[in-house]
C-alpha positions as CSV (number, residue, x, y, z in Angstrom):
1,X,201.4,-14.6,208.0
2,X,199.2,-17.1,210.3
3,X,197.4,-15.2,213.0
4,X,199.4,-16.9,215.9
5,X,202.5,-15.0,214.5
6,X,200.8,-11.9,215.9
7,X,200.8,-12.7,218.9
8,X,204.3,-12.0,220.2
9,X,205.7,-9.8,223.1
10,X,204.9,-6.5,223.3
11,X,202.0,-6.7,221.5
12,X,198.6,-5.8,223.3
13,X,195.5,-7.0,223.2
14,X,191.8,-6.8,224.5
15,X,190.7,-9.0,227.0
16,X,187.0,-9.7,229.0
17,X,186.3,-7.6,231.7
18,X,183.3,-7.5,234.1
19,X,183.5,-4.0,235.1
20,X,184.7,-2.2,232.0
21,X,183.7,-4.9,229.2
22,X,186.8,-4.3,228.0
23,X,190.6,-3.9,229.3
24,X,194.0,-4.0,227.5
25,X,196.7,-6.0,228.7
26,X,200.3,-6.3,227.0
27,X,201.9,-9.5,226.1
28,X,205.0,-10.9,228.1
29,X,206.0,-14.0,225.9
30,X,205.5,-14.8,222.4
31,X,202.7,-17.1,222.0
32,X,203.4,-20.8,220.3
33,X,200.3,-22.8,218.7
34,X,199.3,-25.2,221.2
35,X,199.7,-23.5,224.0
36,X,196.9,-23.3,226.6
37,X,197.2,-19.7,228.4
38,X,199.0,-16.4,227.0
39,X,201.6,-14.3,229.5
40,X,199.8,-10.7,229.9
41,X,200.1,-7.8,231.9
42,X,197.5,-5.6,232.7
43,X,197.8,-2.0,232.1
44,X,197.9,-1.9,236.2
45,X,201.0,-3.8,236.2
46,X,199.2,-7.1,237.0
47,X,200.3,-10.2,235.6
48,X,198.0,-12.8,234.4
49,X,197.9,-15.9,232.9
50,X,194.9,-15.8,229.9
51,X,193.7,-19.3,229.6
52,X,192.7,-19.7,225.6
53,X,189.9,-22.6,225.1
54,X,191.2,-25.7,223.2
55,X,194.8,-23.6,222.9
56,X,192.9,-22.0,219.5
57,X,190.9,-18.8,220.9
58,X,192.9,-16.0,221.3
59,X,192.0,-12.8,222.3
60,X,191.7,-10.2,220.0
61,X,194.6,-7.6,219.2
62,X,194.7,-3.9,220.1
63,X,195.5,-1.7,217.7
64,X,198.5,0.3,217.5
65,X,197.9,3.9,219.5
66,X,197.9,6.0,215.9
67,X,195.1,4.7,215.0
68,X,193.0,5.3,217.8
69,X,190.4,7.8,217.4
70,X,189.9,7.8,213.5
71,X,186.8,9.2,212.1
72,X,186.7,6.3,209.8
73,X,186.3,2.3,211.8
74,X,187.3,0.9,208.3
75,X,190.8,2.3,208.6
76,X,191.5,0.4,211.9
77,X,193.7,-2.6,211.1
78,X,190.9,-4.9,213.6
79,X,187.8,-4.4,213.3
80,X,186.5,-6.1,216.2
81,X,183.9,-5.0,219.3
82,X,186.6,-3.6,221.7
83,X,188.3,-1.8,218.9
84,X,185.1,-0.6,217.8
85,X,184.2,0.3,221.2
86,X,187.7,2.1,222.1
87,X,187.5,4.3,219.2
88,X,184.1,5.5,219.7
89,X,185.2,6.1,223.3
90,X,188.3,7.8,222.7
91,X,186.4,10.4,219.8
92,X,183.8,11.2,222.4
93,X,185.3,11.4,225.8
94,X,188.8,12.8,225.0
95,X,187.6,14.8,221.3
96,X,183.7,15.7,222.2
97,X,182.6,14.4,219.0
98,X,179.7,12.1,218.5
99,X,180.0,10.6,215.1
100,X,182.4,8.2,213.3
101,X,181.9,6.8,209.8
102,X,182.3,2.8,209.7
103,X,182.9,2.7,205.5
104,X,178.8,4.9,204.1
105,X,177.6,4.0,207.6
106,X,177.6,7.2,210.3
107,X,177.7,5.9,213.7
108,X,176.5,8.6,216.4
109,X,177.1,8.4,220.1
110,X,173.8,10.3,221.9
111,X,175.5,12.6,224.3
112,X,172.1,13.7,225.8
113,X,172.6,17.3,225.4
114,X,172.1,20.2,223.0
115,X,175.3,20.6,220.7
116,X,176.4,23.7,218.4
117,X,176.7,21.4,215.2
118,X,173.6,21.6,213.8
119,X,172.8,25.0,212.3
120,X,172.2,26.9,209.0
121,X,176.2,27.5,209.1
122,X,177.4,24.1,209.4
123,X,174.6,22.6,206.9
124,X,175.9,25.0,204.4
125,X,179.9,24.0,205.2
126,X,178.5,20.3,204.4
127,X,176.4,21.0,201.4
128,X,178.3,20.6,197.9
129,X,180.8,18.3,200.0
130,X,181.6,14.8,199.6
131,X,180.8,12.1,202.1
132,X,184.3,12.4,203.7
133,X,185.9,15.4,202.6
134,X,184.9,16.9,205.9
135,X,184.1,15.4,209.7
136,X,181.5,12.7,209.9
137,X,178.4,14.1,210.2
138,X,174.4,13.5,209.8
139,X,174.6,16.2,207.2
140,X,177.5,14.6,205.2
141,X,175.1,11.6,205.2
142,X,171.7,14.1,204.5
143,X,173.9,15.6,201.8
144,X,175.2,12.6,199.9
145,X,171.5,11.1,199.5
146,X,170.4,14.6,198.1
147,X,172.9,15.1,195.7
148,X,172.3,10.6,194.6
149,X,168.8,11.8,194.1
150,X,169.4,15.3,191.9
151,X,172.5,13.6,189.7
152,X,170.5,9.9,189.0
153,X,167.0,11.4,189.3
154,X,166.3,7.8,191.8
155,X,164.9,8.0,194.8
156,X,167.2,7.4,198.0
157,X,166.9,5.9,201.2
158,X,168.6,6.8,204.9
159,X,167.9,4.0,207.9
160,X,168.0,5.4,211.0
161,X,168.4,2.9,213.4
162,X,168.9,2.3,217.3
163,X,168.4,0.9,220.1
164,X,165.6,3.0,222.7
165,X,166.4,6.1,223.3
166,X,170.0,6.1,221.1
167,X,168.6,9.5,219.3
168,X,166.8,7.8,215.9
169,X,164.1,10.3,216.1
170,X,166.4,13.2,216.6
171,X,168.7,11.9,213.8
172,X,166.2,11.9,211.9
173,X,164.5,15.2,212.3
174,X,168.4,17.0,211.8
175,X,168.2,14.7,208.4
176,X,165.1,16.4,207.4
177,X,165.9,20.4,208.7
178,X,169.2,19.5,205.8
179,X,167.0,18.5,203.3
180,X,164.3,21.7,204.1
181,X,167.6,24.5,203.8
182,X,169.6,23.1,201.2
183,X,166.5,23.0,198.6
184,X,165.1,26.3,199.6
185,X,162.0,25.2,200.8
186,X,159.5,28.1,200.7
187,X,157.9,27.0,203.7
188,X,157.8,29.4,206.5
189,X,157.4,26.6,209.5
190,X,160.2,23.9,209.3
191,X,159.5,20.4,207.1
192,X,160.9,18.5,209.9
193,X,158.5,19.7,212.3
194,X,155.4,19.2,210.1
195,X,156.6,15.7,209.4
196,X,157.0,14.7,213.2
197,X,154.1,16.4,214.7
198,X,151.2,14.5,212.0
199,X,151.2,11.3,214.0
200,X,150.8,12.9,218.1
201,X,147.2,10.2,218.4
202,X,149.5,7.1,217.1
203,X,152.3,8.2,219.2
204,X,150.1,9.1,222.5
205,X,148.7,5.2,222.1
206,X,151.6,3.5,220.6
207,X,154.7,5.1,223.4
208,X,155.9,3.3,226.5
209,X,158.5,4.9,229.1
210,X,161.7,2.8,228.7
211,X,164.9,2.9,231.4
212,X,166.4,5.2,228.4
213,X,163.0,7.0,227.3
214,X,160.3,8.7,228.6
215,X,158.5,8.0,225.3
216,X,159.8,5.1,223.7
217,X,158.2,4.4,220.2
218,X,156.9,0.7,219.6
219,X,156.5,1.6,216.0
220,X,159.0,2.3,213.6
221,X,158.4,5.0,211.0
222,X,158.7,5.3,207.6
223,X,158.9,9.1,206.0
224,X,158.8,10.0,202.8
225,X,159.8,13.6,201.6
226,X,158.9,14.5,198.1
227,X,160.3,17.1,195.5
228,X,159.7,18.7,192.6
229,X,161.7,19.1,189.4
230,X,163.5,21.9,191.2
231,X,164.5,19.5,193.6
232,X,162.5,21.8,196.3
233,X,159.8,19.7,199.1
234,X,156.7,19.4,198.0
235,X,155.4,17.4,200.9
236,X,156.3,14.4,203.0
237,X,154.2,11.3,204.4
238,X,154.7,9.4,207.4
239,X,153.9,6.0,207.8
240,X,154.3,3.8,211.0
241,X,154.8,-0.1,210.8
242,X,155.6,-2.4,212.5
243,X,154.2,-2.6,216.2
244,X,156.2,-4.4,218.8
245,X,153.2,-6.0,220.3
246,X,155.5,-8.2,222.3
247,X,155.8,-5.0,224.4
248,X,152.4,-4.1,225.2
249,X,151.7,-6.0,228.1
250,X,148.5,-4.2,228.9
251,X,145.7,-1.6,228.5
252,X,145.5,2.0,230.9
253,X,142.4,2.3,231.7
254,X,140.0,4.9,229.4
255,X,136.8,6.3,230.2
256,X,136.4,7.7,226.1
257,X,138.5,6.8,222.7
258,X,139.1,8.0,220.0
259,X,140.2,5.6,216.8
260,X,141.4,7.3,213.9
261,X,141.9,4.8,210.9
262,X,144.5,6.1,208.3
């Protein structure tokens, strides 16, 4: 079926919008190739004519309403930005949850509060579980890199990443408290907090105050946990790499300083 053939009456679709990015609008007419506009009607009432460039851009299709709000992006029939958008939108304004698989990849909206979802209870629902068998979550994620590790004996990796203040650090602190409980660490203060409070000099120097963060990181981090045969932490390291330089525009002034070269 050509892509044109989609585009017939009562279809709907997802068109530009200054104020919301995004609006739907429902076709009138069916579309012919070579035409220059498309019929819609805006969910308003509104009639418009959409002018497509050359006759060949056409806006892209909405999806139809029982597949909005599934907790996986791959089962949408478009992928696109606005359907993207709309189902995250739809899970956390109307369902109050923050994460939605897109295929291995957990996407999390930061709703800037505490939730309920992250203690010993729930990590233990999500441990033994496969990556989908229950809601998305960081611990479905946590828990599928554990058990890669125990089962191929290979080291694993989890990227964490965001733009400022989208909850990387946080993320990744929730990834590590997983790791600490389900291996019985012996430790009596938490792994997670061990790991994120050995760099305080590198973050006092290397933080800037963002529109979306009070203390925005210009470094990214790289944390290792190790574990024994057991599969139980041993330790952890954390390195920081890469300094955005571009945003350091200037030096506070210091009366004393400390370097520490590690």
């Amino acid at each position: 079926m050509a892509l044109s053939e989609l585009y017939t009456k009562y279809n709907r679709v997802w068109i530009p919008d200054a104020e919301h990015v995004w609006q739907s609008a429902e076709i009138l007419t069916d579309f012919k190739p070579g035409e220059t506009v498309l019929e819609l009607q805006l969910e308003d009432g509104t009639e418009l004519q959409y002018p497509l460039e050359g006759g060949e851009k056409l806006p892209p299709l909405r999806n139809p309403d029982i597949l909005v709000g599934e907790n996986d992006l791959t089962a949408l029939s478009y992928l696109h930005e606005p359907a993207v958008l709309h189902n995250l939108k739809v899970r956390f304004v109307e369902s109050k949850i923050i994460y939605t698989y897109c295929g291995i990849i957990l996407v999390a909206v930061n709703p800037y509060k505490q939730l309920p979802i992250y203690g010993d209870a729930v990590i233990h629902a999500y441990s033994g579980q496969n990556m989908g068998d229950l809601d998305p979550h960081i611990f479905a994620v946590a828990e599928e890199a554990y058990k890669q590790m125990a089962r191929n004996n290979k080291n694993q990796s989890i990227i964490v990443s965001g733009e400022s203040g989208a909850g990387k650090t946080v993320s990744a602190r929730y990834a590590m408290r997983y790791f600490a409980v389900v291996s019985k660490s012996g430790s009596k203060t938490r792994v997670e907090d061990k790991v994120l409070a050995s760099n305080p000099i590198t973050e006092a120097i290397g933080n800037a105050k963002t529109t979306r963060n009070d203390n925005s990181s210009r470094f990214g981090k790289y944390t290792e946990i190790s574990f024994d045969k057991r599969y139980q932490i041993i330790g952890a390291n954390m390195r920081t790499y890469l300094l955005e330089k571009s945003r350091v525009v200037f030096q506070g002034a210091t009366k004393a300083m400390i370097i520490i070269v590690f």
